[in-house]
C-alpha distance (Angstrom), angle and dihedral (degrees) to the residues before:
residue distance angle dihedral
X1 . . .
X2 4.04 . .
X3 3.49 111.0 .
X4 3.87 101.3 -147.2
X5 4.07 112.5 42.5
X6 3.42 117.3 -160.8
X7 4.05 126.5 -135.8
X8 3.86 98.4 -88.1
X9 3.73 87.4 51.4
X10 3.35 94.7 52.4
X11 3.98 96.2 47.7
X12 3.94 88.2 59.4
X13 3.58 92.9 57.2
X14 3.76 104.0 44.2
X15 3.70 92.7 95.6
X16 3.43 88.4 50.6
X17 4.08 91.3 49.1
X18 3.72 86.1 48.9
X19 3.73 97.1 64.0
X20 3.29 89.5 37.9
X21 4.05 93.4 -114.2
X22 4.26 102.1 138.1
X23 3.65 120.5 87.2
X24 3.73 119.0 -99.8
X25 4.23 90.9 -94.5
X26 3.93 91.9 56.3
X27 4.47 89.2 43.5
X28 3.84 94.6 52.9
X29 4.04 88.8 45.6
X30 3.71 94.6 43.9
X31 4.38 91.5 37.4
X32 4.19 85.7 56.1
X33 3.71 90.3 42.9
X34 3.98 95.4 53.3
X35 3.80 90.0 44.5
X36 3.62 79.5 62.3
X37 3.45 109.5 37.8
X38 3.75 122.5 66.2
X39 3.72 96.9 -159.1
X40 3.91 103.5 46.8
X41 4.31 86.8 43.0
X42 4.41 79.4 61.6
X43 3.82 93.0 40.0
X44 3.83 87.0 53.2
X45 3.61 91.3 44.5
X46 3.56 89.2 52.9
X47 4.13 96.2 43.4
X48 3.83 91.7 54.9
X49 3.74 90.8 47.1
X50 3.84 87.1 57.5
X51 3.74 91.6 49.5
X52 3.49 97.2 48.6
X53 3.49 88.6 61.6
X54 4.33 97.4 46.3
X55 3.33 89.4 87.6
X56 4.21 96.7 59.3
X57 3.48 87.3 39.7
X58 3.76 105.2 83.9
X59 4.18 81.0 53.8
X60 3.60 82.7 56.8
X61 3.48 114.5 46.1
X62 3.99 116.8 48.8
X63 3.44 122.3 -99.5
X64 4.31 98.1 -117.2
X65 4.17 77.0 58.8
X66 4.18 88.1 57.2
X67 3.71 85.9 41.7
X68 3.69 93.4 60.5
X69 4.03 94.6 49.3
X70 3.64 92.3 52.2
């Protein structure tokens, strides 16, 4: 594993970091990086808000709709 990731890196994990799926190594790196960076602190903001709502959403959408994404 690299030891410095660079800004494009980081934006394809912050989904990832948001449900808390990278190892500890890649969360420290991407946690000082959002400190940092304005835009990937909002994209985080945004991808938890998402996630916070997956757990409503299968009482939202109908269940032919789950079907399909299976």
């Amino acid at each position: 594993m690299r030891t410095d990731v660079d800004h494009d890196a980081i934006e394809d994990l912050l989904g990832a970091y948001a449900l808390n799926a990278v190892d500890p190594h890649e969360a420290a790196q991407i946690a000082s990086h959002v400190d940092r960076c304005a835009d990937c602190c909002a994209e985080i903001d945004q991808h938890i808000e998402v996630a916070a709502l997956l757990p409503t959403a299968a009482d939202i959408a109908p269940a032919s709709e789950w079907d399909s994404l299976a």
